[in-house]
SEGUMI-267405 format. One record per residue (C-alpha): residue in one letter; x, y, z. Coordinates in steps of 0.05 Angstrom, whole numbers, padded with zeros to 5 digits, always signed. Last residue first. Example, Ala and Ser with C-alpha at 12.3 -4.5 7.8 and 13.67 -1.06 7.14 Angstrom:
BEGIN
S+00273-00021+00143/A+00246-00090+00156/
***
This chain:
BEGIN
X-00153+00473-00168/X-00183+00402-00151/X-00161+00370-00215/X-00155+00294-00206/X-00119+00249-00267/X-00147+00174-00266/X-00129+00104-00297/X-00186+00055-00266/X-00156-00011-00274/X-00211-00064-00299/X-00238-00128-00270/X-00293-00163-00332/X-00364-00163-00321/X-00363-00203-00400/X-00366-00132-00433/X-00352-00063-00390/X-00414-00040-00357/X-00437+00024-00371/X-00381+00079-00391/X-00394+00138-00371/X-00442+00132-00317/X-00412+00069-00293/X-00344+00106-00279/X-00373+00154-00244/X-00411+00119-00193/X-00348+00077-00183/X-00308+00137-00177/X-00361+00172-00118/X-00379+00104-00086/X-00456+00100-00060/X-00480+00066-00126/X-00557+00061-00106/X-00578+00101-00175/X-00525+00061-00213/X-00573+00001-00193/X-00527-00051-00162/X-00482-00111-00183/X-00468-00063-00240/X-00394-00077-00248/X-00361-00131-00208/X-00286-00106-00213/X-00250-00038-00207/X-00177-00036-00182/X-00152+00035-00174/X-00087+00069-00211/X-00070+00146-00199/X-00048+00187-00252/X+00002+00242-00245/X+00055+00210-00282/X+00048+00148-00247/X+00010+00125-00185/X-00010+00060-00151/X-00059+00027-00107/X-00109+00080-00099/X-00170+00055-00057/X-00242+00031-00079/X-00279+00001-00020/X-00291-00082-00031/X-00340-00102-00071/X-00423-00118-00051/X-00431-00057-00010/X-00354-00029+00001/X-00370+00040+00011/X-00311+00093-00013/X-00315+00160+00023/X-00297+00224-00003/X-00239+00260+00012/X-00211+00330-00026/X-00160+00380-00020/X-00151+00454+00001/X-00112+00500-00042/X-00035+00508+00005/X+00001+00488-00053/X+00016+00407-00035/X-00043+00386-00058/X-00084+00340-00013/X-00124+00280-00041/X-00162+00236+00013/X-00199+00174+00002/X-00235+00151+00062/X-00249+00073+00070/X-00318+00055+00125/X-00296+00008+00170/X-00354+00028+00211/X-00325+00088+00229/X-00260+00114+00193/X-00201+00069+00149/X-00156+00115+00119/X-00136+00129+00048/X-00078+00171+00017/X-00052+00218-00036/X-00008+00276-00032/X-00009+00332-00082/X+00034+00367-00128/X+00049+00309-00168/X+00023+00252-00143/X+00062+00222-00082/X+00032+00160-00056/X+00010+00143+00008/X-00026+00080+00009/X-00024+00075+00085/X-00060+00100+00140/X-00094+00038+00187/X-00128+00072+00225/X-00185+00143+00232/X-00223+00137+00297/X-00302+00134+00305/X-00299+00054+00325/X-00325+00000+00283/X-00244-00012+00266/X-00229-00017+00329/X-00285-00064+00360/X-00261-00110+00304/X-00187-00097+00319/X-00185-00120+00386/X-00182-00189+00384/X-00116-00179+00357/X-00088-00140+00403/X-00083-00211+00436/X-00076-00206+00512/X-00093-00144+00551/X-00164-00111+00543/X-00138-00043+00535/X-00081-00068+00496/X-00101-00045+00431/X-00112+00029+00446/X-00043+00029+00459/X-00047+00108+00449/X-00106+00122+00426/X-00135+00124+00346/X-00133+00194+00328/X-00196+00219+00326/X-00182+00269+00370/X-00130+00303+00326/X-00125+00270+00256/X-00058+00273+00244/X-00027+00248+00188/X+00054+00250+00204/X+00099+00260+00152/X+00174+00236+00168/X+00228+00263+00112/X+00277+00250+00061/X+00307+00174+00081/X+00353+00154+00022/X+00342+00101-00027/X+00320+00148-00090/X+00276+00179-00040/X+00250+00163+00030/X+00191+00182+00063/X+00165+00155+00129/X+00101+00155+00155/X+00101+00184+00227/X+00070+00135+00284/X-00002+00125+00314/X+00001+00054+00295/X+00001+00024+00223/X+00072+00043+00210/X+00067+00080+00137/X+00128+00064+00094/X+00133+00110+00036/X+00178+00107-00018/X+00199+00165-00074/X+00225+00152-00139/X+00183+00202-00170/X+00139+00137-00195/X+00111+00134-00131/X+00121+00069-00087/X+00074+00048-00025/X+00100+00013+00039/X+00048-00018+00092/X+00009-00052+00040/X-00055-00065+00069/X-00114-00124+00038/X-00081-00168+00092/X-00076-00132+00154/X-00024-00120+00210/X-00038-00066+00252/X+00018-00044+00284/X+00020-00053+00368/X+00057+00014+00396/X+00123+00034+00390/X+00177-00013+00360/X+00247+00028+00349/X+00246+00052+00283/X+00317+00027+00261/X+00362-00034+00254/X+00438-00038+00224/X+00471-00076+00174/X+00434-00144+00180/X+00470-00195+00122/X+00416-00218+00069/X+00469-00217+00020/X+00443-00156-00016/X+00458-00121+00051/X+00406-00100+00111/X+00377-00060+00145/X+00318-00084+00193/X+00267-00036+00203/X+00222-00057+00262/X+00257-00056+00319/X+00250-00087+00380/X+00280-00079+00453/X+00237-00113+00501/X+00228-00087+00572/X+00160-00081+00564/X+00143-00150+00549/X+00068-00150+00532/X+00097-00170+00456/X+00139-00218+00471/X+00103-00283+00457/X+00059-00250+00412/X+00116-00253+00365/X+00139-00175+00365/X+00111-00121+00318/X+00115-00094+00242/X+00174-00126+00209/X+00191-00076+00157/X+00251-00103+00119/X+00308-00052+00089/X+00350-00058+00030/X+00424-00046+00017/X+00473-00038-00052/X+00487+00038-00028/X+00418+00061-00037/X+00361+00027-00009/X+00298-00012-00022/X+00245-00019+00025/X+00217-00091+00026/X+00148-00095+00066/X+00111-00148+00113/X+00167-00199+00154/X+00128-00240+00195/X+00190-00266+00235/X+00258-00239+00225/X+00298-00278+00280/X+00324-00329+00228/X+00361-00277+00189/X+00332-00258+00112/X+00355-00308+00054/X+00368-00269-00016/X+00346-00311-00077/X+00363-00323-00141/X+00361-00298-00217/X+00295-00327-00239/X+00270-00295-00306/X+00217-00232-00316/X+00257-00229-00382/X+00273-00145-00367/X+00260-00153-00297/X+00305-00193-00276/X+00276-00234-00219/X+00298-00248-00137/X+00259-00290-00098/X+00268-00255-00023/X+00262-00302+00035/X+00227-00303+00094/X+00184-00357+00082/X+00126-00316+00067/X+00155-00291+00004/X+00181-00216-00007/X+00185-00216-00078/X+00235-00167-00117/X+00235-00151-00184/X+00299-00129-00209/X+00327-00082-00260/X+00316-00015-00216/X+00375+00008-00184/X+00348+00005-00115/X+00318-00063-00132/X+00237-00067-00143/X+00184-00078-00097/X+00140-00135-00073/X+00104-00157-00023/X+00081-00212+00030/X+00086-00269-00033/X+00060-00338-00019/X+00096-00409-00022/X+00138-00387-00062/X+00174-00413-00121/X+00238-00394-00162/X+00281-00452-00137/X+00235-00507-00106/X+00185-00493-00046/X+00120-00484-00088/X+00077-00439-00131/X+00102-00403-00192/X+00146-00350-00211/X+00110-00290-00253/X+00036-00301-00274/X+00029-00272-00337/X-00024-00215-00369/X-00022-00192-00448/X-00071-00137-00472/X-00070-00095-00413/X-00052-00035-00450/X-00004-00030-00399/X+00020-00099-00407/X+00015-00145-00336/X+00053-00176-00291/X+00033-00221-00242/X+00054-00240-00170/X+00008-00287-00121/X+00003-00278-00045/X-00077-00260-00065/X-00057-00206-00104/X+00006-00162-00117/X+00008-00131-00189/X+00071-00117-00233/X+00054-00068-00285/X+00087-00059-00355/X+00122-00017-00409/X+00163+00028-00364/X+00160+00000-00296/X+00098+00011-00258/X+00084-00032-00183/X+00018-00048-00168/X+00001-00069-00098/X-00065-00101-00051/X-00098-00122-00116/X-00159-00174-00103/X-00177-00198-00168/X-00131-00222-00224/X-00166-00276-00267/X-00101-00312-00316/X-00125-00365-00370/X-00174-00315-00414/X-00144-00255-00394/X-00123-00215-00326/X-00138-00127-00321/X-00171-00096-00377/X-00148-00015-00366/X-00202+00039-00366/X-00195+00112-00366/X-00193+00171-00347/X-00174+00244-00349/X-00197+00314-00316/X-00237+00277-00248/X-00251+00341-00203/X-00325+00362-00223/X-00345+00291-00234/X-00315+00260-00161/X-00381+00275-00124/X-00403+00263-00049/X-00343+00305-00025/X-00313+00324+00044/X-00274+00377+00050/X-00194+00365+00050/X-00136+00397+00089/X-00174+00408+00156/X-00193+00337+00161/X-00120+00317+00130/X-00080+00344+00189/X-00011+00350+00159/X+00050+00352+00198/X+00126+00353+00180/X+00168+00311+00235/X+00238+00341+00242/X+00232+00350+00319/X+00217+00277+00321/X+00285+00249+00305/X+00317+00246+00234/X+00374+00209+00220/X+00396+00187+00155/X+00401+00118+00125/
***
């Protein structure tokens, strides 16, 4: 990996980079909708979507599937349990450095290897007994990978004088290489957020969930650190510890808070830079920057009966969102820009089915 320290940081303070929108029609160029799941497989809940060439391989609910692009055939890949192949439930996934695995990060602390071309079992890679909650693969040139272990057991975490880091590197034997990104402040550590996001440029980004530069690698080398900052409404410096104990009675009272947390989805569109933040109220802000100097976009996402709309994956300029429960609410009511859009054009999709929203954004 190479070096970079905090001199090299690049920053970009989406509030001044975006105005704030109420309507996505003037900006949306293409779209359109994918059927997500059949008849014997219901996929709900996406936290990833990887592309390859001819399919998609979609994160939910610990559970791996992939999926045509037409959306026409859908398969659960590996299968429940502790025997060769199974997991018990999967923390992420990505796909090898050179591209003809899949790889799934199980809960266990192992890695279930499968080619990708048969979407067969091909092994398993073992990670040390000291990596505990283990939450993102990063893959790596030079036939290495990296784990992103986000904090400490609670058991350490108020020790100061603790030396952790949160990138593990390692070999395709499991074997720790080196470590890296020396722990910092308490990450959050949620469920429906995937802390490392792939672009179909063959760039990676792994967003730290505290106060912390994202970092950007490409084709398995580290290119830059971006840091999104949001000025005052940053969220503070060990914010979490205020009350001492478990930073994770915390996060309710943070996430009501006025602060934007909890960056991630940052995918590379393009020209532009895509990502969401969570603001007041838990409220889920979309924003699209171009890279070009013209400013960007953000509108805000309401979850009122769904959960907010977010970008989980881009290709070829497109970016990918999971759409599901149509119509629960008079399109007049419909507070989410795409959603709103979406029903407009196209009304209700037959049998209430979950789609992928396919989208192209123009904000030139």
């Amino acid at each position: 990996m190479n070096k970079q320290g905090d001199d090299d940081v690049r920053i970009i303070d989406p509030l001044m980079a975006t105005r704030i929108i109420t309507d996505l029609d003037p900006y949306i160029s293409e779209l359109e909708l994918i059927p997500i799941g059949s008849d014997s497989v219901d996929i709900s809940g996406i936290i990833k979507m990887l592309v390859s060439h001819d399919k998609f391989y979609l994160l939910a609910g610990g559970v791996v599937f992939s999926m045509t692009q037409n959306g026409e055939t859908s398969i659960r890949v590996g299968n429940l349990g502790r025997g060769p192949g199974e997991y018990l439930m999967v923390k992420d996934i990505a796909f090898n450095h050179e591209g003809t695995e899949l790889w799934c990060l199980d809960v266990t602390q192992k890695i279930l290897r499968y080619e990708i071309e048969k979407e067969a079992y091909i092994g398993s890679i073992s990670l040390g007994k000291d990596i505990a909650h283990a939450e993102a693969i990063i893959p790596l040139a030079n036939n290495s990978f990296a784990i992103y272990v986000p904090n400490p057991l609670m058991k350490d975490i108020s020790d100061e004088n603790i030396s952790f880091y949160c990138l593990r590197i390692c070999d395709y034997n499991g074997k720790e290489k080196s470590r890296d990104l020396p722990w910092y402040d308490y990450n959050i550590d949620a469920a429906f957020s995937s802390p490392v996001s792939y672009s179909d440029n063959g760039i990676c980004v792994l967003s730290p969930e505290s106060s912390r530069p994202c970092w950007v690698f490409e084709n398995g080398e580290e290119k830059e650190r971006i840091m999104f900052d949001f000025g005052s409404k940053n969220v503070p410096f060990r914010y979490s510890f205020r009350a001492g104990g478990d930073p994770m009675l915390m996060l309710g009272d943070l996430f009501k808070e006025d602060y934007y947390k909890l960056v991630s989805s940052v995918l590379f569109v393009e020209s532009s830079i895509y990502l969401r933040a969570y603001g007041r109220n838990s409220s889920l802000w979309n924003f699209y920057i171009p890279n070009e100097g013209i400013q960007g976009i953000r509108w805000q996402s309401f979850g009122v009966v769904t959960p907010p709309k977010s970008a989980i994956a881009t290709d070829h300029g497109f970016l990918y969102y999971e759409f599901s429960d149509y119509g629960e609410i008079p399109l007049k009511e419909e507070r989410d820009p795409l959603k709103k859009y979406v029903l407009k054009e196209y009304g209700e999709p037959p049998s209430n089915k979950p789609c992928l929203i396919k989208v192209k954004l123009d904000v030139q």
